[in-house]
C-alpha positions in Angstrom: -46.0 28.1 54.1 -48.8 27.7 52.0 -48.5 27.0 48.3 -49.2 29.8 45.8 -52.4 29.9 44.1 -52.7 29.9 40.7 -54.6 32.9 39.1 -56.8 32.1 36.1 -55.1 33.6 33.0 -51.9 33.5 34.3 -48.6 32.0 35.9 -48.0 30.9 39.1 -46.1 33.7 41.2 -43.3 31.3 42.4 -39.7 33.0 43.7 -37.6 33.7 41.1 -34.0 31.3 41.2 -30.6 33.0 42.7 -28.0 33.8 39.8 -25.2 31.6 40.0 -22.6 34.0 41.6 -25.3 36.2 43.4 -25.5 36.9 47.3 -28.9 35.2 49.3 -30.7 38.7 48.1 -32.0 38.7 44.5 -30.3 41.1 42.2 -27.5 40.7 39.0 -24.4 38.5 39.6 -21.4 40.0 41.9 -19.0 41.0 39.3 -15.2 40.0 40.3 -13.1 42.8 42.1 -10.4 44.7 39.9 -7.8 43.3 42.3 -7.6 39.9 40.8 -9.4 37.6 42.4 -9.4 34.3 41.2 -12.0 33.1 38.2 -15.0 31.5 39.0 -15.1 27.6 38.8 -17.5 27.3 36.4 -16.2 30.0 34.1 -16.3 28.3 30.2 -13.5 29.3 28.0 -13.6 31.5 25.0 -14.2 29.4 21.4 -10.7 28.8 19.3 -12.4 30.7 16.5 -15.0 33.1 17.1 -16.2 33.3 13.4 -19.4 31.5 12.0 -19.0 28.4 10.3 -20.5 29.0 6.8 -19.0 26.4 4.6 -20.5 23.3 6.5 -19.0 20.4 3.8 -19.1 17.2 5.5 -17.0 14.2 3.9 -18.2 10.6 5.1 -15.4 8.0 4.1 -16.0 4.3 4.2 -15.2 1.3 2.7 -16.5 -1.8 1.6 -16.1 -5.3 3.0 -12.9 -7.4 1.9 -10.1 -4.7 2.5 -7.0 -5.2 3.7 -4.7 -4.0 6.3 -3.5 -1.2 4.8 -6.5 0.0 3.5 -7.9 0.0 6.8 -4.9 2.0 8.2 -5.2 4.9 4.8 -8.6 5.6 5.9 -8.3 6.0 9.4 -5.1 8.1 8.1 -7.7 10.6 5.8 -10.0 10.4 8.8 -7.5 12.2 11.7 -6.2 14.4 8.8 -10.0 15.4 7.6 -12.3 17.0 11.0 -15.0 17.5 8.7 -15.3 13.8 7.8 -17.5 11.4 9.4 -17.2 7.4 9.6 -19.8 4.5 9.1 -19.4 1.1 8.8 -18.3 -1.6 6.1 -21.1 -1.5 3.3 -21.9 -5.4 1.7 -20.3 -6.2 -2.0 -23.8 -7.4 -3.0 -25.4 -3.5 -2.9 -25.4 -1.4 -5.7 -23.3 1.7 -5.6 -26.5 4.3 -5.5 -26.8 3.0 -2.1 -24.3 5.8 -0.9 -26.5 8.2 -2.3 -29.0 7.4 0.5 -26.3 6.7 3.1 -25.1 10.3 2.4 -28.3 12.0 3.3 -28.9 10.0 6.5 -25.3 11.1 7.9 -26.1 14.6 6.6 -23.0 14.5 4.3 -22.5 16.3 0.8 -19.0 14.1 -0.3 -17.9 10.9 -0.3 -14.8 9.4 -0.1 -15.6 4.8 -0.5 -13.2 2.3 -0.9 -14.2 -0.4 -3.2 -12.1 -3.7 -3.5 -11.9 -6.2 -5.2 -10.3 -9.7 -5.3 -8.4 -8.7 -1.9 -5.7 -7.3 -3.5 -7.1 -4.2 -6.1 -8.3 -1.3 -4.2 -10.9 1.3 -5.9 -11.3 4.5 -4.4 -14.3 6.4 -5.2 -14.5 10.4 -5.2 -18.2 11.9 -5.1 -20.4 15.0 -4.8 -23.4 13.5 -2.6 -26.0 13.7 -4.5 -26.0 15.7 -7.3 -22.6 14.1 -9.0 -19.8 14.3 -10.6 -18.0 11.5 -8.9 -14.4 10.1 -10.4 -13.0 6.6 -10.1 -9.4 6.3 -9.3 -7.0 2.7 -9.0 -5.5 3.2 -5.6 -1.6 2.0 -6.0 1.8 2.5 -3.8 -0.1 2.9 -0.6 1.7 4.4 2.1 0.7 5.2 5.6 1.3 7.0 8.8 3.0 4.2 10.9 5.7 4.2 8.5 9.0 5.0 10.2 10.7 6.6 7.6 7.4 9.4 7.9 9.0 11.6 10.2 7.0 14.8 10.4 4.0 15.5 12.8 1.3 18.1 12.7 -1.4 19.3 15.2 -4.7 17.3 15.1 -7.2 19.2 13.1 -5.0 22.0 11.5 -5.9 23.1 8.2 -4.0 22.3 5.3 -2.8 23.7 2.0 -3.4 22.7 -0.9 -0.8 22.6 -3.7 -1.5 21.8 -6.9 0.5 21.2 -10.2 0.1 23.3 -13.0 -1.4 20.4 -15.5 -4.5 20.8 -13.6 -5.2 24.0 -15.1 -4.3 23.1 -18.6 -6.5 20.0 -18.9 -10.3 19.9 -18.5 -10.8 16.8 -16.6 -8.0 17.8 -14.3 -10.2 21.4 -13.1 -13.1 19.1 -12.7 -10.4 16.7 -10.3 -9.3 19.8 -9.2 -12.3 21.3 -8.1 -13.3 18.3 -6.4 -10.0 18.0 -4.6 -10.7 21.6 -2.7 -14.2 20.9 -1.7 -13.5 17.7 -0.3 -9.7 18.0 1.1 -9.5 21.5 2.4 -11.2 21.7 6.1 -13.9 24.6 6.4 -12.6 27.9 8.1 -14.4 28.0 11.6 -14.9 24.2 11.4 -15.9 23.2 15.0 -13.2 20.4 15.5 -10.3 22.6 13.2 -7.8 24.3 14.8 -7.1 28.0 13.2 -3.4 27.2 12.3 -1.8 25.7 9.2 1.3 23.5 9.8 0.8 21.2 6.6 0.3 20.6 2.7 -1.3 18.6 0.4 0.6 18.1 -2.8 -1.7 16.6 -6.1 0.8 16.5 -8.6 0.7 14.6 -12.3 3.2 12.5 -13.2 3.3 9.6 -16.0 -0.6 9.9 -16.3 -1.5 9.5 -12.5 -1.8 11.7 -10.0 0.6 11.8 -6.5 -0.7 12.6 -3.4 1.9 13.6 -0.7 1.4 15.3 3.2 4.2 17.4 3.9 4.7 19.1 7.6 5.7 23.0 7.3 8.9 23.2 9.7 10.2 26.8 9.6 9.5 30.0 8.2 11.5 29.3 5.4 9.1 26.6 4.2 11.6 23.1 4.9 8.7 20.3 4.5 8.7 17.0 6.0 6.9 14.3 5.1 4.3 12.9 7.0 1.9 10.7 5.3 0.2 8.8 4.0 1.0 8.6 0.4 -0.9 7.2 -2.2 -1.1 7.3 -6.3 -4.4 7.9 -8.0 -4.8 6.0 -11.7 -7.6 7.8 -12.4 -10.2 5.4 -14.7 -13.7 7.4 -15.5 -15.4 10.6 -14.6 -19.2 10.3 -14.2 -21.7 13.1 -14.6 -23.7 12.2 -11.4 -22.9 10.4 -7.9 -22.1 6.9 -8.7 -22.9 6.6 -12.0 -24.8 8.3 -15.0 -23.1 9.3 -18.4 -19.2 9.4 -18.9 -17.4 12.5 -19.3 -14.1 11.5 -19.2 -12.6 8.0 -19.6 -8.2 7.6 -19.5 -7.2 6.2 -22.5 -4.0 5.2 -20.6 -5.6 2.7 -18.0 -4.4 -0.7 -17.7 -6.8 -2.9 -15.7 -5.2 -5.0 -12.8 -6.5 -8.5 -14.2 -4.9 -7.2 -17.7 -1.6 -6.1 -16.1 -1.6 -9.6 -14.2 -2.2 -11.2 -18.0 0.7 -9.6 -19.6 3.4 -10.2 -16.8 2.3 -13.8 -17.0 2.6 -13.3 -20.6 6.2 -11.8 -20.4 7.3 -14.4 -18.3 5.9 -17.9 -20.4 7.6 -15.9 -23.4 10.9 -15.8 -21.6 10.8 -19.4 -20.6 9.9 -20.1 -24.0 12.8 -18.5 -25.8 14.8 -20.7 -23.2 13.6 -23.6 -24.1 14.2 -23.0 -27.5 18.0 -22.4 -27.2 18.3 -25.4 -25.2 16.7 -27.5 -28.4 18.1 -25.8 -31.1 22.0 -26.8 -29.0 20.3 -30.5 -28.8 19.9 -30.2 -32.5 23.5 -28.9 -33.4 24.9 -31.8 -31.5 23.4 -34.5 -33.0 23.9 -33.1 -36.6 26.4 -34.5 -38.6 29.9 -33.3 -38.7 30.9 -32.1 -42.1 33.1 -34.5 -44.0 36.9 -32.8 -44.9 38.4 -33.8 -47.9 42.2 -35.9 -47.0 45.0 -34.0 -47.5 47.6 -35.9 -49.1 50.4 -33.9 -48.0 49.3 -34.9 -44.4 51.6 -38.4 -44.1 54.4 -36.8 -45.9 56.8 -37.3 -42.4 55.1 -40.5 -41.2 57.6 -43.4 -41.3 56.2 -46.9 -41.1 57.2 -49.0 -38.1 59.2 -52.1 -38.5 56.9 -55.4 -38.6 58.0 -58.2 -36.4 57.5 -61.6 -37.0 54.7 -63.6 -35.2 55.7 -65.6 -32.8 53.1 -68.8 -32.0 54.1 -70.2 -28.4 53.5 -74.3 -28.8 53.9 -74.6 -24.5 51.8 -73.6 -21.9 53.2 -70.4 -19.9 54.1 -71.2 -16.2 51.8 -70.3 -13.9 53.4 -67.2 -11.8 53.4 -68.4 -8.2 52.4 -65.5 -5.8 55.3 -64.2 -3.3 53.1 -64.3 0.1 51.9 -67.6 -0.5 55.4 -69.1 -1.3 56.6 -67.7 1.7 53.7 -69.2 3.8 54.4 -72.4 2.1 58.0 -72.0 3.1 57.0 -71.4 6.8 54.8 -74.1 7.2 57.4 -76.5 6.2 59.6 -75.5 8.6 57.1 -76.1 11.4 56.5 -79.2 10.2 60.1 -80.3 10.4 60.7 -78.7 14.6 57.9 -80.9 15.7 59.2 -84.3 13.6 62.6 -84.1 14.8 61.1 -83.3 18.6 58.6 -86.3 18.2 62.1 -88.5 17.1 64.1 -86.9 20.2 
């Protein structure tokens, strides 16, 4: 058969392609009989939600280098609990903190959750609004995670959560800023691609002794019984910036204690301690080698004493006998004895 010629002006007249499902013939796809036949192989199933995702937040959580551990295991943690989050790898101490900005944009994210440490044992967690700002700084202490035994709930992977809150947060201004920057970056956009359209857990942000608790609970029954299912942390919050990373202060705790002072005064405590000890132990050294106080003599005291008779002194003029010893008289004794059996043999 000879190949179709190609008018000028126009398209190649080429047979048009059989619809998947469609006799030899050319025409619309058969549609299944009424009396249940079985689906079509390559049928796709239905979307979980069918509504449009709107609110398209993305959260990109990272750390730097130098973490431990634990840290390691709290953000994977946020990262199965969070389907709108997106990972990257270990950013180097040596950058400057507007870095993220730029490392935002390229992963198309609009918050940032980065853990900073320091020292290998103080861990910084950074919350931002990519790129515009605010962004908080928090001390990350008590950490707490997943693998824990004693977490016993579970919930399905990429549920939605709640978010409870307590009511300081609506009293104080820095705590509707937090607030506010706890819904847009914890709570998982409805329709979210990788979100499942059911709710089966909590998160609890609630102020106690100037820090804030975070808790995952699991909702078990109708009645609302919660479980806990990690991870836990505590937030000591330290500044709130105007922009991403930086920019003016709006907000500084007056209630912060740095790590490195902390460290200072425990070491502090504990050479003050050891010092009071050492104190008592000379002060005691000092008691004993003061001098006992002198009592005045009583002269009713050697009323009943009677003197003892004095005997006269006796001055020996001979020399005592020597005491001769028991055993060796006896030996002596023996020997003799011997010696007189074998003379009166030697005579015989």
């Amino acid at each position: 058969m000879a190949a179709a010629k190609r008018k000028r002006g126009g398209a190649a007249t080429r047979p048009r392609k059989r619809a998947r499902g469609a006799p030899n013939g050319t025409g619309p796809p058969a549609k299944p009989s009424p009396q249940g036949e079985e689906r079509e192989e390559h049928s796709i199933p239905a979307p979980i939600s069918k509504g449009k995702w709107k609110n398209k937040e993305r959260v990109l959580i990272f750390s730097s280098r130098g973490i431990n551990f634990r840290t390691r295991h709290l953000m994977q943690d946020l990262r199965t609990l969070m389907p709108h989050s997106k990972a990257d790898t270990k950013m180097d101490r040596k950058d400057k903190l507007f870095v993220i900005n730029e490392i935002c944009e390229i992963k198309n994210c609009n918050k940032c959750i980065f853990f900073e440490a320091k020292k290998k044992q103080d861990l910084y967690m950074w919350l931002s609004n990519s790129p515009q700002g605010p962004s908080a700084k928090f001390l990350v202490q008590n950490i707490h995670t997943l693998a824990e035994l004693k977490m016993t709930g579970n919930c399905l992977r990429g549920s939605r959560p709640l978010l409870s809150f307590d009511p300081v947060f609506d009293q104080e201004p820095h705590y509707a800023l937090l607030k506010e920057l706890f819904i847009q970056i914890f709570s998982t956009p409805q329709y979210h691609p990788k979100s499942q359209p059911f709710v089966d857990h909590v998160f609890t942000f609630s102020v106690t002794d100037n820090r804030i608790w975070f808790r995952n609970y699991q909702i078990m029954e109708e009645d609302a019984a919660l479980v806990e299912i990690g991870p836990r942390f505590v937030l000591n919050l330290i500044k709130i910036f105007q922009g991403s990373f930086g920019g003016p202060t709006l907000y500084e705790n007056p209630h912060y204690q740095s790590p490195n002072m902390h460290r200072r005064m425990t070491r502090l405590a504990v050479a003050a301690k050891f010092r009071e000890k050492q104190q008592v132990k000379d002060l005691q050294k000092l008691r004993k080698k003061e001098e006992k106080t002198i009592i005045p003599e009583d002269p009713t005291e050697t009323v009943f004493e009677t003197p003892a008779e004095e005997k006269p002194l006796e001055i020996e003029l001979v020399k005592p006998e020597l005491k001769v010893n028991l055993k060796k008289k006896k030996k002596l004794f023996q020997r003799q004895r011997k010696r007189q059996k074998n003379l009166s043999r030697v005579g015989v």
